[in-house]
Structures are given as C-alpha cells and as structure tokens.
N, C-alpha and C positions, 0 to 999 in steps of 0.2 A: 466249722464244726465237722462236715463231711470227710474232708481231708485226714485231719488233727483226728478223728476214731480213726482212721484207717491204720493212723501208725500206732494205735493204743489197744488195734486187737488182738496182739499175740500175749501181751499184757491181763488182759480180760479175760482170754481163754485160761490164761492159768490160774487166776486166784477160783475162777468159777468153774473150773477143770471141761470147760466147754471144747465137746468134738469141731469138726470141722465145719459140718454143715450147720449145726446150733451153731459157730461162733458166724456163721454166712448171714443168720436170722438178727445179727444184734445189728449189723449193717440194712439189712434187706427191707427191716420190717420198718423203719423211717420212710424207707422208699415207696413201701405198700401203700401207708395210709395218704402219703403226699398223692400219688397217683391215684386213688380211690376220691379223693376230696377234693381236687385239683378242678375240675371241671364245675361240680358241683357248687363251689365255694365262688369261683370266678363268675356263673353265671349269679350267684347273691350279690356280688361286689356290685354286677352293672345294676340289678335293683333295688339293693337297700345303700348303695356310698362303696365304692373304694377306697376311700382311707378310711372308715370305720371296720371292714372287713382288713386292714392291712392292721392298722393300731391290733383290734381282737388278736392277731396271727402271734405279733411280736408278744404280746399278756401268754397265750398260751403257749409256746417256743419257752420263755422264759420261766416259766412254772414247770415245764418238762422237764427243762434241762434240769431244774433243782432236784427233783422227785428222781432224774437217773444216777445223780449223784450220789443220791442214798442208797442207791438198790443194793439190796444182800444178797441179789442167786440171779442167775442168766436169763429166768423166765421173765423175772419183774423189772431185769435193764430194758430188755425185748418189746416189752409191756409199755413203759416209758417211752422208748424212742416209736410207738408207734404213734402215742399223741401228740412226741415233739413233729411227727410227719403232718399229723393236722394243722400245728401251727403253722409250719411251712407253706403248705399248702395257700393259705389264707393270704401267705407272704407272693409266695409265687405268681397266685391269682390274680394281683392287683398291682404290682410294683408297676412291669413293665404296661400295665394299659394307662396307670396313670399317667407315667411320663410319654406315652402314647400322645393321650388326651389334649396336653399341651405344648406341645410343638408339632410346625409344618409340614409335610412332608419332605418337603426338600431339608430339612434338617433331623430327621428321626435318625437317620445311619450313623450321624456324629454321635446325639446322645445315647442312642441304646449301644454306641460302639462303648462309653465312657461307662453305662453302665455296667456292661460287660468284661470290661475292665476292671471295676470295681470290684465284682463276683472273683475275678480272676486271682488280685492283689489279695482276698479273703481264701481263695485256696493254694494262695503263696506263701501266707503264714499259716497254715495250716500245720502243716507237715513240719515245719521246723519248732512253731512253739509246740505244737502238740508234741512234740517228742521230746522236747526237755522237759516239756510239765509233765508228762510221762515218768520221765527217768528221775526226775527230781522231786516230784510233787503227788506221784500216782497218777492215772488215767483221771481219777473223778473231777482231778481240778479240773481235765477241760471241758466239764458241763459246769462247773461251778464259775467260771471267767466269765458265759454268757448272761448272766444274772445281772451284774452291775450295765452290760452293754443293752440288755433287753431293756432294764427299769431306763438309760439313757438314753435310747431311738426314742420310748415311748415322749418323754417331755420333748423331744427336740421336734417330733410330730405336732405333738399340741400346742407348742409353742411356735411352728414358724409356716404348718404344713396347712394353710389358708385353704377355707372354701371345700369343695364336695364336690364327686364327680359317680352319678346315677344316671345313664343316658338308657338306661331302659326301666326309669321310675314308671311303679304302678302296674310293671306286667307280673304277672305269677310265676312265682318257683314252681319249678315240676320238680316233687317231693317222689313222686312213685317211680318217674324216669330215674331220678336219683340213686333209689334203691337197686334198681334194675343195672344200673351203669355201675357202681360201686360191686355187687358183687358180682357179676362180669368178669371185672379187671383182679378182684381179690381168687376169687379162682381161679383164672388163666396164670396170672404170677403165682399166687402159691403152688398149684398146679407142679409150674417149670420146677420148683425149688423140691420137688416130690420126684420130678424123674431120676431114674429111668424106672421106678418103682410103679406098679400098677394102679397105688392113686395117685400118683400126679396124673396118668392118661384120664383116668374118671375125673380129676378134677377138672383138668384141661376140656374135656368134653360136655362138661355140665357148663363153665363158662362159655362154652359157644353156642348150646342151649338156648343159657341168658340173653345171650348176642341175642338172638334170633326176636326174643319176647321185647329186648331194649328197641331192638330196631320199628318192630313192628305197633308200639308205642309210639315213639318219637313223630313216626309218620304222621300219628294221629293227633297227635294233645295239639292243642292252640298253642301254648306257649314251652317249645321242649327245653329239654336242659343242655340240649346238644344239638343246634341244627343239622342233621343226616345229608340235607338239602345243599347245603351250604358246600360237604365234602363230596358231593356229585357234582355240582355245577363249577364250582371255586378250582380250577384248576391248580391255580400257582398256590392255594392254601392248604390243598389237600397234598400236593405231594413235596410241600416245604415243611408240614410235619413230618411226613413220609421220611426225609429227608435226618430229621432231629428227630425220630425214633432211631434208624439206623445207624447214625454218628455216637448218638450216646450206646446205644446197645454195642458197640466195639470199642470203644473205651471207654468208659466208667470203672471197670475190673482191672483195668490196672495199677491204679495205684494202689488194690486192694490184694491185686498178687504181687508185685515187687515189694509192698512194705513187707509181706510174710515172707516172702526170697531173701532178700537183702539182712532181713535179722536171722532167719530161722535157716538160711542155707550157705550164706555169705557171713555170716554170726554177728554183723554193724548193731551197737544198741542204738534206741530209738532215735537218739538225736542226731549223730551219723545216718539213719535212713532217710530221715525228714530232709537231712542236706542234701542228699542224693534227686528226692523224688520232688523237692521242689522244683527242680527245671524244668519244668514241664510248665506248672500256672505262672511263673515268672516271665516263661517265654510269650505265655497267651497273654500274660496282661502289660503287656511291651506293643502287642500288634494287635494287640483287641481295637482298640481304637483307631487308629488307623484303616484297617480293614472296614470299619463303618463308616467312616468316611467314603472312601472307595467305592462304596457300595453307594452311596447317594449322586455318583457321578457314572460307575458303571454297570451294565446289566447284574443284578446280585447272585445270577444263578451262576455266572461264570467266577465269578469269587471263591464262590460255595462248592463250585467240584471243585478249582484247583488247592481249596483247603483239606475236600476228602481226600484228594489222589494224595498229598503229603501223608495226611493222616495213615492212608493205609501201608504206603511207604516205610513209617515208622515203627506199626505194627509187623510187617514181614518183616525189618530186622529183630523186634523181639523174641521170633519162631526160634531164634537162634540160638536163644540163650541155654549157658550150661553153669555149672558149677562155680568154672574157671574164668567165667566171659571178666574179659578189661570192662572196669568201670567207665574206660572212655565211650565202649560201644552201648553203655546202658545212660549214656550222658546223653547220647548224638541221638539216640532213638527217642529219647524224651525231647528232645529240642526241636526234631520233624513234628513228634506228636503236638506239641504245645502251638508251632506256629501254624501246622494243617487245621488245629481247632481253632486258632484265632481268625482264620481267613475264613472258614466256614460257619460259626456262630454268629456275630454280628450282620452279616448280611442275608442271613438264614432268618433272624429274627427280626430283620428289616422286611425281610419279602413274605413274611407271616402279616405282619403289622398292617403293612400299605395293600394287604388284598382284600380287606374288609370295612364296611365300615363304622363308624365311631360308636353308635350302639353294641355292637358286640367286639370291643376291646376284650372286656373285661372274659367273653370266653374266647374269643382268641387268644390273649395271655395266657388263660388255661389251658384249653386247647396243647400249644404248644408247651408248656410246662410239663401238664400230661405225658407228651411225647419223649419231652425231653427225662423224665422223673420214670417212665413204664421203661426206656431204653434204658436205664441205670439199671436197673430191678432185672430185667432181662439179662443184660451183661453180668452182673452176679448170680442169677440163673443158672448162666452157661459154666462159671467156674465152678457153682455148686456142683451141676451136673457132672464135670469131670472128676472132681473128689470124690461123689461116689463113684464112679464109674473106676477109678484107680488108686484111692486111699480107703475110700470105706468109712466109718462108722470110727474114729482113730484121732486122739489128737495128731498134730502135724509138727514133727519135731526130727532128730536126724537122722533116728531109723528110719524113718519113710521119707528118707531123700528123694530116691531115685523115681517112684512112683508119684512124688509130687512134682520132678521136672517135667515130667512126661506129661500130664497135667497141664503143666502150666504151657507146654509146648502148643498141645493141641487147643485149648482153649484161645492162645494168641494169632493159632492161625483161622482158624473160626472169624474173629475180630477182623484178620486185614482181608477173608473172604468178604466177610460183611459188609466192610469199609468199601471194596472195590464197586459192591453193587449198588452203593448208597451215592458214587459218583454221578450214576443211570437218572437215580431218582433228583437227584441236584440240574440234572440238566432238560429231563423230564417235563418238569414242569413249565414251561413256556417263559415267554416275558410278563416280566412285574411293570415294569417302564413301558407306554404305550407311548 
C-alpha cells in the first residue's frame, strides 16, 4: 500500500488539482495517525490479546481502504488514509511482539529477518503493480485490491492463528497518558509539515509543552502507557529506537521524491517508475533475512551501522541527481539504499526485541513502530519543508523544474547528514549479547 500510493501521487494530484504540500498530506496523514496509535494500541495488545487487536487492525485497514476508494476531493482521501493509519497501527503493534512471544531468543533474528522480508517482498510489488493499476485501472484500484486481501488475512487468522497472547492481562490502560502522548506527536509532526510558516513553530512548541505534561504523568500513574523508566535505564532500547527514528527519517522520502522525478521530470509513466524504484525493496528483501540471521550470531549493533554507513553512502550519491542523471546511477543508489536497510532493520529489530522483557513486547513492538512510522512522517516533513521553502503553494509540473531539483537536492542531503549520525547512535548503544 505504502509504496504502490507513492507512485499513484502525481495521479491524485491531478484529478483533485492538489498543490504540493496537500498532495505531501494524502501520504503524511496515514503516517500521523499510525504514529499517534502506535504506542497506544501496542500497549492494549499486551492487555486485552494481541491477536484480537491484530484481527480489529486488518477489519479497519480493510474498510478504509474501501471508503479511500470512493473519496471525491483531497480532503476526504486525507480523511480516509488517516483511519487506514489507525488500522495499521493496531497491525504494527502486535505482529512483530507476537512472533516475539513464540520463539527463543536464539532464534528471533531468523524469524523477524523472514519477517522483514516479508514487509520487504510487499514493498517490491508495490511500485510496480501500483503503477500499472495506476496506468491501467486508475489510482483507486490500489485501495480496492486490499479488500479481498483484508477479508482473506482475517479467516486465515481465525482459522489457523491458535490461542492468545496478554502477558500484561488485568493491568489498566492509561487513557489520559494516551491523550497526552497522541497529541504530542500530532503537533510536533503536524507542526514540521507547517514550517517554515509561523504555525508550524507554535505548533511545534505547544507539542513539547505536551511533552512536558506527558512526561510528568507517566512518572506518576501505576500503570503508564509508555514506561519513561524503561528509556532512561534500557540502554540498548532507548537508542536502538534512536536508531529507527533516524534510519527511517532519511529514507522513507525517497521513494516519494524519485516517483515525482522519474514521472514529472524524467516524463516515465507510472509503470516504468514502479520498475525503476523497485530496486531498492527487492534488494532489501534478498538480504532481509539473512542479515537476521547474522545478527543472532553477531553483536547486532555492528550489523546496524555497517547497514547505516551503506545507507548513507547511497543517499550522498542521490545529492547528485540532475535532469540528465543515467538511470544506471539512480539504479546503483537504490541498490546501496535497499541493502544498507536490509543489514540495518532486522538486527535493529532484533536488538529492540531481546532488550525487554515478555510483558512489554507488545509496547516494545510499538515503541519501535512508533520510531519507525514518526521517522517516516519526519522524512516527508523534510521534503514538505523544501517545497515550500522553493516551490511554494504550486502544483509541481515542468515549469517548476529547476526549483524542484533544488529541492530535491537539499532534502537528499539532509537524509545522508542524517544517515551519517544515525551510525553514532547504532553503535551507541552498547551490547545486546552479554
């Protein structure tokens, strides 16, 4: 789904004559509401069932995606993908603690490698069916596809996915930390998606307000929705999100700037873009697995930089890009990017896993969801920020060439800044392996 929009947004923007920044919101606001819910949701999974909060996620995902189907105007797509953010959420929150839950440690690195793979192989068809369903069938079919796939996870749950996994049955939701923590994060991100404009600053500011009243709760309740505690003392857990904040916040906006390069500056229709930008998850989910492997033999932090330093690697050659760039050097830089994030997520999400224990899976999984879903939201932040900052208020088409390279220039060196100091934090963290 995440992918397969990215190549359906130039699409979007023009039936609903959506500017730059609205068409930033039809992506952004999925990411909102998953990061708002993500925590939230994860710490319901460990009290009321993980697979009942996983089933509910896919029910709502699936009913979203229909209702975005229909939308007549940008406001009500925007509206739409903010519930399908809630489903996710609910998905997010509970997958990875499940399969957590039932296997050893010595074997989590395989399985979260395979299932990381799995995510992978889902944002490998992304981009390519999305963009012939695109070209051939309109954008809407690719919310209309997940309907028959939603109604089929759910029986294949019910029918094979045995038993219940509550290992903090009977403690209380913190409902007011909830609130607290939810709009936090909806004005700090919305916030960014407002600069360089004087209310993103007020947004931004009022969010860390929140921060302050979240924090100063959390200390106190008996049962918080966010152990505070947890990211003071938990070294290797505090800064292996650390870690998958930073990673996704430098790529996640790329596949959502090169699909608008690749059509709108390079003139590829969608399903020529899709061919292009799938090198990247085909790479990752070639050495997803493997890397998780590796990572249950060796220390994972050292996995996890030398997947950022590629990472970033790949990003400073996209600084490069011009009009004229050979498709080979937009080939080679997705193939660094794709195997820097395969060597860095699975053992990233292994050294999340194995630092906690079993009672707080289910907000460890969110926890890092969180991270990983606010560094997404962040990363389309930053390219928002540059559009205004050198297109404006404008659709983005070929008069505004030159000021969207520029654009897109700066925003990708941002990313391999980022990337660079996201190495620090990958090695930061101490040993996982005692």
């Amino acid at each position: 789904m995440g992918s397969a929009v990215n190549i359906a947004l130039p699409s979007i923007a023009a039936e609903f004559a959506l500017d730059a920044v609205s068409l930033s919101l039809v992506a952004s606001s999925y990411l909102i509401a998953t990061a708002i819910f993500l925590v939230p949701l994860g710490r319901c999974a460990d009290i009321y069932g993980r697979k009942r909060v996983f089933t509910l996620g896919i029910a709502v995902f699936t009913a979203s995606a229909l209702l975005s189907a229909l939308a007549t105007s940008g406001p009500m797509l925007i509206v739409f993908r903010f519930l399908e953010g809630i489903g996710s959420a609910m998905i997010y929150g509970t997958g990875v603690a499940m399969i957590t839950s039932v296997f050893p440690p010595e074997e989590r690195g395989r399985v979260l490698g395979i299932n990381v793979t799995a995510v992978y192989v889902g944002l490998s068809i992304g981009p390519l069916l999305g963009g012939y369903l695109t070209e051939f069938l309109t954008w809407r079919s690719i919310f209309l596809t997940n309907i028959p796939l939603g109604i089929y996870i759910i029986y294949q749950v019910r029918r094979h996915l045995a038993g219940e996994w509550a290992d903090a049955c009977g403690e209380r939701l913190d409902i007011v930390g909830s609130v607290f923590y939810g709009a936090m994060l909806l004005l700090v991100i919305y916030g960014f998606s407002l600069l360089p404009g004087q209310a993103g600053v007020a947004a931004i500011v009022a969010g860390v307000a929140f921060f302050a009243v979240f924090y100063a709760w959390e200390t106190r309740v008996e049962s918080p929705v966010l152990n505070i505690g947890l990211l003071a003392s938990n070294r290797a857990f505090a800064f292996s999100n650390l870690a998958a904040l930073i990673n996704y916040g430098a790529t996640f906006a790329v596949g959502f700037l090169l699909s608008i390069y690749l059509q709108v500056v390079r003139g590829l229709d969608p399903g020529l873009a899709g061919l292009v930008l799938i090198t990247q998850p085909v790479v990752q989910a070639l050495f997803a697995a493997p890397a998780g492997r590796l990572s249950d033999r060796v220390e994972p932090r050292y996995v996890a930089s030398a997947g950022m330093a590629l990472t970033a690697a790949g990003l400073a050659l996209l600084t490069l890009l011009s009009p004229t760039t050979p498709m080979a050097w937009i080939v080679a830089s997705l193939v660094l990017l794709g195997f820097g994030f395969a060597l860095f997520s699975s053992p990233n999400t292994n050294a999340v896993m194995s630092s906690v224990d079993r009672s707080l899976y289910g907000l460890a999984s969110g926890m890092l969801a969180t991270m990983r879903t606010t560094g997404m939201m962040f990363s389309l932040a930053i390219a928002t920020v540059t559009f205004a900052l050198f297109i404006g208020s404008t659709q983005i088409g070929p008069e505004v060439q030159e000021p969207f390279m520029t654009s897109l220039r700066v925003a990708f060196s941002i990313f391999a800044v980022l990337c660079t100091a996201g190495i620090f934090a990958t090695l930061a963290r101490g040993r996982v392996w005692e």
